[in-house]
C-alpha positions as CSV (number, residue, x, y, z in Angstrom):
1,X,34.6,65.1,103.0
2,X,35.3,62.2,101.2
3,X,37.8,63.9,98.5
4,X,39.7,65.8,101.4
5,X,40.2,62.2,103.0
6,X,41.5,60.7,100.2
7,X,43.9,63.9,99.9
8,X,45.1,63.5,103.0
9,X,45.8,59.9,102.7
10,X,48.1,60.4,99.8
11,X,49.9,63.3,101.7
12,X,50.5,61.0,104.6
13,X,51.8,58.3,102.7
14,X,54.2,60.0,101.0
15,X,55.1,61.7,104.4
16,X,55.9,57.6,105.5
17,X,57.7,57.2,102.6
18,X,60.2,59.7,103.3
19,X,60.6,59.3,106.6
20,X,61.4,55.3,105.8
21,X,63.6,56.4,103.3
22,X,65.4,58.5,106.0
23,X,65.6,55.8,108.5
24,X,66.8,53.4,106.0
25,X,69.8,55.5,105.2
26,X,70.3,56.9,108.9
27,X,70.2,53.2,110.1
28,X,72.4,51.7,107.0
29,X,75.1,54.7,107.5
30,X,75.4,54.3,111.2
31,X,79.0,54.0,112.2
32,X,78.1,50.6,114.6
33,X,77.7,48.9,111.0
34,X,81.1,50.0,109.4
35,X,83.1,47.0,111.1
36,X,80.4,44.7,109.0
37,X,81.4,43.1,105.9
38,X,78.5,43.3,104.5
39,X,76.8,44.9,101.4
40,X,73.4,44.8,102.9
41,X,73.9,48.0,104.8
42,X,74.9,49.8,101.7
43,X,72.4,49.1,100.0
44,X,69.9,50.4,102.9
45,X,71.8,53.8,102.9
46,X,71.6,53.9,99.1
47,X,67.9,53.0,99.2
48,X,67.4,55.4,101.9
49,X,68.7,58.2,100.4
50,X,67.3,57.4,97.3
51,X,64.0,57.2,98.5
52,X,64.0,60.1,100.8
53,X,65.3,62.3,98.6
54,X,62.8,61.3,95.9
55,X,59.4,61.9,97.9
56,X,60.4,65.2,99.9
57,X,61.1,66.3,96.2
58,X,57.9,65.7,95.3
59,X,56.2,68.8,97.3
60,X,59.0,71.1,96.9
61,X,58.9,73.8,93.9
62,X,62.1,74.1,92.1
63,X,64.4,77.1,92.0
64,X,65.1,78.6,88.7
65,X,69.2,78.8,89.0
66,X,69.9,80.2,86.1
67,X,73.4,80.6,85.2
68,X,75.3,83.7,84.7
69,X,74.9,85.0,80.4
70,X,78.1,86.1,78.7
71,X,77.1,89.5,76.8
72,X,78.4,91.1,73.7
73,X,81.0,92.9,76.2
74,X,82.6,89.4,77.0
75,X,81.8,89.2,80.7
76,X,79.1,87.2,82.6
77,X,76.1,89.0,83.7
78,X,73.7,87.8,86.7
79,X,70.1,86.5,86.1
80,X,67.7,88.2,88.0
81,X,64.1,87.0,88.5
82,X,61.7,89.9,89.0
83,X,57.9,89.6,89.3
84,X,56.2,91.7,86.7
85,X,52.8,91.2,87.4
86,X,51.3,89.2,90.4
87,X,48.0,87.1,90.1
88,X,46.2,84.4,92.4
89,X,46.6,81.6,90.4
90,X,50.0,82.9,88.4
91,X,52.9,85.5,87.7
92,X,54.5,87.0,84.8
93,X,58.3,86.8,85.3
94,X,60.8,88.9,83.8
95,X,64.5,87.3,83.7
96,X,66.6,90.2,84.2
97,X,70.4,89.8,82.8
98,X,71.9,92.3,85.2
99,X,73.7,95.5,83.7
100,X,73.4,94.3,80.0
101,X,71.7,96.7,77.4
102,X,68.3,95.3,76.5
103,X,68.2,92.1,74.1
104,X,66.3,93.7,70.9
105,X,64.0,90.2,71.2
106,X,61.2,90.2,74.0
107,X,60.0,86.9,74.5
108,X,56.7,85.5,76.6
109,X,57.1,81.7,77.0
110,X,54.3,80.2,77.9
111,X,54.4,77.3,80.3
112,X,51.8,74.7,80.7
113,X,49.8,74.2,83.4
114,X,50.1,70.3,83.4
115,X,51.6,69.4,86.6
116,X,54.7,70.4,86.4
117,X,56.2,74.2,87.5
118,X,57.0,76.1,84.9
119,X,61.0,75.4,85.8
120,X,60.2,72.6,83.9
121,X,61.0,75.2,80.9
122,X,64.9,76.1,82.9
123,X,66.8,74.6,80.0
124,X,64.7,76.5,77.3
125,X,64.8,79.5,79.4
126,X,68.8,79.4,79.3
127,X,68.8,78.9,75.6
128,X,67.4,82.2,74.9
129,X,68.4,84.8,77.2
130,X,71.8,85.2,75.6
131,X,69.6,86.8,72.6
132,X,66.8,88.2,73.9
133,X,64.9,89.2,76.9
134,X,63.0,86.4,78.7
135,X,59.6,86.7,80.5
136,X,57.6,83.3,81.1
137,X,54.4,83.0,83.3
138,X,54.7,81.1,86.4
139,X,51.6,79.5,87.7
140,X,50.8,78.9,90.9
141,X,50.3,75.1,92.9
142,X,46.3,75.3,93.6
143,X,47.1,73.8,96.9
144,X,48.3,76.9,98.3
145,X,45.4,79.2,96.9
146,X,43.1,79.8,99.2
147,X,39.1,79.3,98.1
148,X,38.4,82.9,98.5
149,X,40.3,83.5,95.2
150,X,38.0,82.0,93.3
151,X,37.6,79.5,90.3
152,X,39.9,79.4,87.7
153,X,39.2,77.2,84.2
154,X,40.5,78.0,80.8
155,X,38.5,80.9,80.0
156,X,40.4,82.5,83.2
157,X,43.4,81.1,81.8
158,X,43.2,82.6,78.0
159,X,42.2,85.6,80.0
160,X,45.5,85.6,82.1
161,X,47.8,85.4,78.7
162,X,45.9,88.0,77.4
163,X,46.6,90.5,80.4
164,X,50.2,89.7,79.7
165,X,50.3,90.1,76.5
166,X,48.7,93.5,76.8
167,X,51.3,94.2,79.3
168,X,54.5,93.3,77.3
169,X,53.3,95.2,74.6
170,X,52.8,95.2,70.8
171,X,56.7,93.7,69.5
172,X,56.1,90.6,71.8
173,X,57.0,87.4,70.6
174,X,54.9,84.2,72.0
175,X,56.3,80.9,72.4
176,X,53.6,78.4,73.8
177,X,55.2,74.7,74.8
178,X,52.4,72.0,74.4
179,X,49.1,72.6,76.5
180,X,49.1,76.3,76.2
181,X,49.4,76.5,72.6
182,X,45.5,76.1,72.3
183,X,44.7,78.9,74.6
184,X,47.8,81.0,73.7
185,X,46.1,80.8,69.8
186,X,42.5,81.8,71.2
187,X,44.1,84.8,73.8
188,X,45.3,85.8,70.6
189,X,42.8,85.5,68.7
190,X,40.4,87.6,71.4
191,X,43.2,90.2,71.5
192,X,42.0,90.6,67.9
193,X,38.8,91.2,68.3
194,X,39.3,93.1,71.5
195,X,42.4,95.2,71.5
196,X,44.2,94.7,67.9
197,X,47.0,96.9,69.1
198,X,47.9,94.7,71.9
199,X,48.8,91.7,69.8
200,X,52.3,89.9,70.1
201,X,54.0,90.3,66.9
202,X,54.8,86.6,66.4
203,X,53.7,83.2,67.8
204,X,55.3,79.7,67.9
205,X,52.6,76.9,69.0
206,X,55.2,74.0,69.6
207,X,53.8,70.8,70.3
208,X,50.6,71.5,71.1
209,X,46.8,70.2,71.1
210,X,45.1,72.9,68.5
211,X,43.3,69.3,67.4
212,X,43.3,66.3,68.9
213,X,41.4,64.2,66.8
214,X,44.3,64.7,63.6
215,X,46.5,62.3,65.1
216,X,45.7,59.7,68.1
217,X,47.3,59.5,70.9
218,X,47.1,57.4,74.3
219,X,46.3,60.8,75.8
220,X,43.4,61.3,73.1
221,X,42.0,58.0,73.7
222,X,42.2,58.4,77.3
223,X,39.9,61.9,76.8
224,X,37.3,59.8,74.6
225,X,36.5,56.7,76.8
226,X,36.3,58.1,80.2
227,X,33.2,60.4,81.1
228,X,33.2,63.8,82.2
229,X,31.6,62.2,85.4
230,X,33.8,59.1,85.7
231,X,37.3,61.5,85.2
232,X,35.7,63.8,88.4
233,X,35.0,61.2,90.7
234,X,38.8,59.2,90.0
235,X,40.8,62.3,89.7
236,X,39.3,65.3,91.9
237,X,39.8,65.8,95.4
238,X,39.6,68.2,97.9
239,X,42.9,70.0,99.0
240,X,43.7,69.0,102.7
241,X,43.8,70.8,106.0
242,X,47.4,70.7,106.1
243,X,47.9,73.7,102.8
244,X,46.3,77.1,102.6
245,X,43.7,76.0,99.8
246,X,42.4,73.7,102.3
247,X,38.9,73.0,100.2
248,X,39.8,73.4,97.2
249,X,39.1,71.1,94.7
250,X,42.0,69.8,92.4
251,X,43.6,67.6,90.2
252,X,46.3,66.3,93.2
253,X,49.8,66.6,91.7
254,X,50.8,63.4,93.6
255,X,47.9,61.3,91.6
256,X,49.1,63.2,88.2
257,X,52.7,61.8,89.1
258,X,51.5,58.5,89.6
259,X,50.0,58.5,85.7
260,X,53.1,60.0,84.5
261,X,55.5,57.1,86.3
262,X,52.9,54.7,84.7
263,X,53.3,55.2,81.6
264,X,56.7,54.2,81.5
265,X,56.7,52.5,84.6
266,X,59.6,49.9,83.7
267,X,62.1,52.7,82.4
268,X,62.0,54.3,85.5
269,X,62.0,51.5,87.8
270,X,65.5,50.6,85.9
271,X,66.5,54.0,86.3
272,X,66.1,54.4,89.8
273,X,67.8,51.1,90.9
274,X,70.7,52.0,88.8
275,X,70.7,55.2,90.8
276,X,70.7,52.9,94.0
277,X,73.6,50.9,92.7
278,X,75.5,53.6,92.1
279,X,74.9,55.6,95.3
280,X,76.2,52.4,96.9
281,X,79.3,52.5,95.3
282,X,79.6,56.0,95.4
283,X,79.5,56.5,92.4
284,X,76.7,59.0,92.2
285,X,77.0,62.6,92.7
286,X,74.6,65.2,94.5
287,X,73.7,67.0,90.8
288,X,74.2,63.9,88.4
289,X,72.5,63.4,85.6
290,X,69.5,61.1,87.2
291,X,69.1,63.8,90.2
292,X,68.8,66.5,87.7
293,X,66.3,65.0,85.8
294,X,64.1,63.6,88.8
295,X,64.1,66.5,91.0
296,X,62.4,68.4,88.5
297,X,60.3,65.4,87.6
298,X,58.9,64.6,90.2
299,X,58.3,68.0,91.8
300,X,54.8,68.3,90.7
301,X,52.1,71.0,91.8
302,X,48.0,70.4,91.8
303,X,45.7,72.0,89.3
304,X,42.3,73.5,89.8
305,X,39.8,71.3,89.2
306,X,37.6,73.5,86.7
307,X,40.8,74.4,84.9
308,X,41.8,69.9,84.0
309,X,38.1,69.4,83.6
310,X,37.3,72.3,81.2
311,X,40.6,71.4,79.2
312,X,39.3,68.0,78.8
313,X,35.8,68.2,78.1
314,X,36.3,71.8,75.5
315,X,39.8,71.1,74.0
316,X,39.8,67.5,73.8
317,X,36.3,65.7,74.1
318,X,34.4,68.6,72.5
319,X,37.1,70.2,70.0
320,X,36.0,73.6,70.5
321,X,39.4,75.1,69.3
322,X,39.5,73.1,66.5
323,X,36.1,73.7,65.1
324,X,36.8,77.4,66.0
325,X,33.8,77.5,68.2
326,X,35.6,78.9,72.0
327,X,34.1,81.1,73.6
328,X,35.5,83.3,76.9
329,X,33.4,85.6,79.1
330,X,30.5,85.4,76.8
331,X,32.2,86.7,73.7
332,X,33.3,84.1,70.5
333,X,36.5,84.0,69.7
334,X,37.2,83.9,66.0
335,X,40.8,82.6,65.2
336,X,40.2,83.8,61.5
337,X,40.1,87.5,63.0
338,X,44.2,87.1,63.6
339,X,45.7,88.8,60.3
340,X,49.0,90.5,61.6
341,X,51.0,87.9,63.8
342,X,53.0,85.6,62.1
343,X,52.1,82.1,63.2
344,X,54.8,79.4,63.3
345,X,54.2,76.0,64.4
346,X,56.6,73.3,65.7
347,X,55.9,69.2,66.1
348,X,58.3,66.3,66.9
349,X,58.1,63.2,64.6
350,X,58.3,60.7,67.6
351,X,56.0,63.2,69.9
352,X,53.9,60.3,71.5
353,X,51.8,62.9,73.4
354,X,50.6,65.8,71.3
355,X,51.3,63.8,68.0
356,X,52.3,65.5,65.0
357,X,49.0,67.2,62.9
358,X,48.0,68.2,66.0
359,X,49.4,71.7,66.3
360,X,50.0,72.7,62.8
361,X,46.2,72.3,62.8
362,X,46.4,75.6,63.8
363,X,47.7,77.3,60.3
364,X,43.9,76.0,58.5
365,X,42.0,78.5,61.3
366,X,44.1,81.2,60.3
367,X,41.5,82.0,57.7
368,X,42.3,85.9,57.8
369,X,46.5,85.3,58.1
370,X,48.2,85.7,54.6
371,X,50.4,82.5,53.6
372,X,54.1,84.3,54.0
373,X,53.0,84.9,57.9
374,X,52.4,81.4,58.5
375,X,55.2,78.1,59.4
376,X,55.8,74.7,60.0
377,X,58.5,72.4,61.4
378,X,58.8,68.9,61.8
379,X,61.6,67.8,63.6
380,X,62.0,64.0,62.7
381,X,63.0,61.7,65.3
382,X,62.4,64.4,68.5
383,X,60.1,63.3,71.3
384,X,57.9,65.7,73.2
385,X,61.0,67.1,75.9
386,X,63.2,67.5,72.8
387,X,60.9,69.9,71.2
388,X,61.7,72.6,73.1
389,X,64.3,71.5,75.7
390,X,66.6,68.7,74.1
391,X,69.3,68.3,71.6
392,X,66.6,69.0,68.7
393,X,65.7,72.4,70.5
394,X,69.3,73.4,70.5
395,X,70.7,72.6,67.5
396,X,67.4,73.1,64.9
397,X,64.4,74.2,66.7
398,X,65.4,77.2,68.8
399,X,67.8,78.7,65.6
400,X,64.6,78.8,63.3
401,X,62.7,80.2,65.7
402,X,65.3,82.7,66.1
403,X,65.3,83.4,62.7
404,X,61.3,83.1,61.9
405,X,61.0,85.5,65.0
406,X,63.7,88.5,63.1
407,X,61.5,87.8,59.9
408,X,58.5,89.1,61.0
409,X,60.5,92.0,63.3
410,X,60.9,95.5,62.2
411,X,64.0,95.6,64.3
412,X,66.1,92.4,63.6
413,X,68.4,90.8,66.5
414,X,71.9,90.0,66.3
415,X,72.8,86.6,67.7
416,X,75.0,86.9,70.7
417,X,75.7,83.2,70.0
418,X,76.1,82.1,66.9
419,X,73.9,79.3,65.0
420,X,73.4,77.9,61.7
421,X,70.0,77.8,59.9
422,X,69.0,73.8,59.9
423,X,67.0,73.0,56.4
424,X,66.9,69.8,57.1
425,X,63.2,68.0,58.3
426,X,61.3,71.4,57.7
427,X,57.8,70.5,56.3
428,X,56.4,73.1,53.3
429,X,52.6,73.1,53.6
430,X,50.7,72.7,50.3
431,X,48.9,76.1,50.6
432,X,51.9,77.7,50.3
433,X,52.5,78.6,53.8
434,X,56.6,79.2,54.2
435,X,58.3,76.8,55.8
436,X,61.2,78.2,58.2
């Protein structure tokens, strides 16, 4: 009873907070106050709406809005998201460019399942539909699945991207951004073992934890001081009566939000009174640059409790994909038994969160993967976001992932949009693995 207190307690305080935040800018806007000379009241409505806007975000899943995609023919063609496969705890999506003749690229992006929707991928999404077809999987906010449905930890989840794989079919090419990359490597790997014939035909691991221990991070020292025990009793609770998981137990998207802000707690403190100031000069616009960012920021969902507390204690605490020792349903998966999917993997030099080492990691388990099959990228200077949604992912990162996806193709794509090959910060691997 105690978790689903403490759940509740969070909810209602963030239910005060908006509704202060709409008085404050109801009150400061009220026409009575216009014959006052007097900056306070500005300042209230600006605060107000700030603030209101800011928490009712917080419990509100983004819409994908993706733009229209000019085709080969010249003219823009409507994005259509269609539910390929539905599952408790997530979907596949398809992205459908409306009456344009198939991309010869399909791509599965996986999204992680770190506390943000999967729209947190929207800008990487819109990169590559103009060359191929998109499909990402969309996982679902725990809070809203009921307990009748079950558990769901990481075996579940290596089992879910193995289901769509299967479904997608054989010239499927993965791209896994940051958590997934471990799982997306081992759903692979048990593809191997299980159904060879329903491997993807490539996979790009960008930014992800295949080891932890190569490179320390605050995240990585976080996972080796606290206790399996002391992380379940600060960061599990019980979903409250007010969602249709009521019971559940969860890693509440409100207290991951809070350790996100924290982090870099005076960067964002700056940039939301400088979003204040300039709502009170009217300066700031309904879709500007800091709404843009924060409404997908701080829309967070919760996460199943077995599925943050397995990922802890198995990928970081215990290194089971590192030593090549995961196991799901019973059965051991052996990444050495992947020998046909060409493996590329992608780090950012500044990445302060899945440091770099981490995921090309991956390319030493590859035991049974010949050396032309495998890649590696460093992108100097990019930060976590920039690896597969900034200015690096644009202009170097998505082009040579283009290009490492066509080399391992039998069909190759033609660019719809055209981009040049970056050389520059690609890192050759001393085995003679092929940099891309």
């Amino acid at each position: 009873m105690k978790y689903m207190v403490t759940y509740d307690i969070m909810e209602s305080m963030r239910l005060t907070n908006q509704w202060l935040g709409a008085t404050a800018q109801a009150m400061g806007s009220h026409p009575a106050f216009a014959l006052t000379p007097n900056p306070y009241f500005k300042m209230l409505e600006a605060w107000g709406q700030v603030t209101e806007r800011s928490f009712s975000r917080m419990v509100a899943k983004p819409d994908w809005d993706l733009p229209p995609v000019v085709a080969a023919d010249g003219r823009d063609h409507i994005v259509e998201t269609e539910v390929v496969l539905n599952r408790p705890f997530g979907d596949l999506l398809r992205f459908n460019v409306t009456d344009r003749e198939a991309a010869p690229r399909k791509i599965l992006l996986v999204a992680p399942m770190s506390g943000h929707y999967a729209t947190l991928l929207r800008s990487t999404v819109i990169s590559l539909l103009p060359d191929a077809e998109v499909y990402v999987t969309d996982w679902h906010n725990a809070r809203d699945i009921p307990v009748s449905q079950g558990k769901f930890d990481i075996e579940d989840y290596t089992l879910y991207l193995a289901e769509f794989m299967k479904e997608l079919g054989p010239e499927t090419h993965v791209i896994a951004v940051c958590q997934p990359a471990p799982l997306a490597l081992a759903a692979t790997a048990y593809l191997a073992a299980e159904d060879p014939k329903a491997q993807p035909k490539t996979l790009t691991l960008i930014g992800g934890p295949i080891d932890p221990d190569a490179a320390a991070t605050d995240v990585t020292d976080f996972g080796r001081r606290v206790t399996m025990g002391q992380l379940e009793e600060m960061a599990i609770q019980r979903v409250g009566f007010k969602y249709a998981g009521v019971g559940r137990m969860v890693y509440p998207g409100l207290l991951q939000l809070q350790s996100f802000m924290s982090m870099n707690a005076e960067t964002h403190g700056k940039a939301f009174f400088d979003q204040i100031l300039r709502v009170s000069k009217g300066e700031a616009g309904d879709h500007d640059r800091h709404n843009k960012f924060y409404d997908e920021y701080l829309a967070v969902m919760d996460m199943p409790a077995e599925f943050y507390l397995s990922t802890v204690e198995r990928i970081f605490k215990n290194g089971e994909i590192a030593q090549n020792e995961f196991v799901v349903n019973g059965v051991p998966v052996d990444i050495g038994r992947i020998t046909d999917v060409a493996v590329k993997t992608v780090e950012g030099g500044n990445d302060d969160i899945s440091a770099p080492g981490q995921c090309v990691a991956a390319l030493d388990l590859l035991t049974g993967l010949d050396d032309d099959k495998k890649a590696s990228h460093l992108e100097e200077g990019a930060g976590h976001y920039g690896i597969f949604a900034g200015k690096s992912w644009r202009n170097n990162i998505r082009p040579l992932v283009l290009d490492f996806i066509d080399a391992n193709s039998a069909v190759k794509g033609k660019r719809v949009v055209k981009t040049t090959k970056s050389t520059k910060n690609v890192t050759p691997i001393n085995t003679g693995r092929v940099a891309i």
